[in-house]
C-alpha positions in Angstrom: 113.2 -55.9 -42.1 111.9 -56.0 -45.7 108.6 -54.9 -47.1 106.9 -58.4 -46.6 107.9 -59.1 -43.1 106.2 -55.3 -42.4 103.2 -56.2 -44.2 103.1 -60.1 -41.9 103.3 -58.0 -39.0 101.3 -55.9 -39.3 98.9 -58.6 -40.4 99.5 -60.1 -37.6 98.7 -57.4 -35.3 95.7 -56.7 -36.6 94.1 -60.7 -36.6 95.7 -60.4 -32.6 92.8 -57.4 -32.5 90.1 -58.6 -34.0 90.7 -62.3 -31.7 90.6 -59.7 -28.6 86.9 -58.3 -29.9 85.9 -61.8 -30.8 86.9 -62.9 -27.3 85.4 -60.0 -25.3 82.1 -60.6 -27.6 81.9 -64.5 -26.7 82.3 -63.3 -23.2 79.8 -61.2 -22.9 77.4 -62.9 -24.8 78.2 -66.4 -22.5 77.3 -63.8 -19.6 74.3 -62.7 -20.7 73.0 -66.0 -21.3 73.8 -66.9 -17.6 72.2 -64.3 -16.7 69.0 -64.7 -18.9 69.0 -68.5 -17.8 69.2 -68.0 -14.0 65.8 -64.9 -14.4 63.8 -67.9 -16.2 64.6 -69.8 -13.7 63.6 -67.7 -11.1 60.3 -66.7 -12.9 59.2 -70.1 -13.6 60.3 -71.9 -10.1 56.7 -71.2 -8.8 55.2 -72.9 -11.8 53.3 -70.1 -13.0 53.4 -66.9 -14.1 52.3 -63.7 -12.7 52.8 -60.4 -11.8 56.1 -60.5 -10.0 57.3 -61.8 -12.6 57.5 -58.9 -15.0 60.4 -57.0 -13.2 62.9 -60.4 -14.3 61.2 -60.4 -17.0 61.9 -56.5 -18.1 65.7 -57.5 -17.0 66.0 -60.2 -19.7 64.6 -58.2 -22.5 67.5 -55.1 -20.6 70.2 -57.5 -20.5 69.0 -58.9 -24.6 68.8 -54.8 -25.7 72.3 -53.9 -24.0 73.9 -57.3 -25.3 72.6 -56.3 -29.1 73.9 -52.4 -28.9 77.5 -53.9 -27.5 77.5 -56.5 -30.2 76.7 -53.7 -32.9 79.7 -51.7 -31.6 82.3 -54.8 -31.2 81.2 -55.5 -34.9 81.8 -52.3 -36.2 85.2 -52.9 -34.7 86.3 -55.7 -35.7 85.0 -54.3 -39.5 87.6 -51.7 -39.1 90.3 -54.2 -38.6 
């Protein structure tokens, strides 16, 4: 194996990475969207708003802030490949 297959592979491996934090990212994003589609949902099915509706209303803004903190961290992953 020369120089320039070492560096491909090891180009390689590293593009196979980043794919696998890209993928776990689009994931979880597509999950919380589910989720976040299914708690409107559920807080307009009445037609109105009140206040039962502020605990599915506190778990869409949970499900937004631990979404944002997991997409920081796969970022700063991916940056280091």
């Amino acid at each position: 194996m020369n120089d320039n297959e070492l560096i491909l592979r090891l180009y390689e491996e590293e593009r196979n990475h980043a794919r696998y934090h890209e993928s776990q990212r689009a994931a979880l994003a597509n999950m919380i969207t589910v989720i976040a589609a299914g708690l409107i949902g559920f807080i307009t099915f009445d037609q109105k708003i009140s206040g039962t509706d502020l605990f599915p209303a506190a778990m869409i803004v949970l499900a937004g802030l631990y979404g944002m903190v997991f997409m920081a961290k796969i970022a700063e992953r991916t940056r280091l490949h």
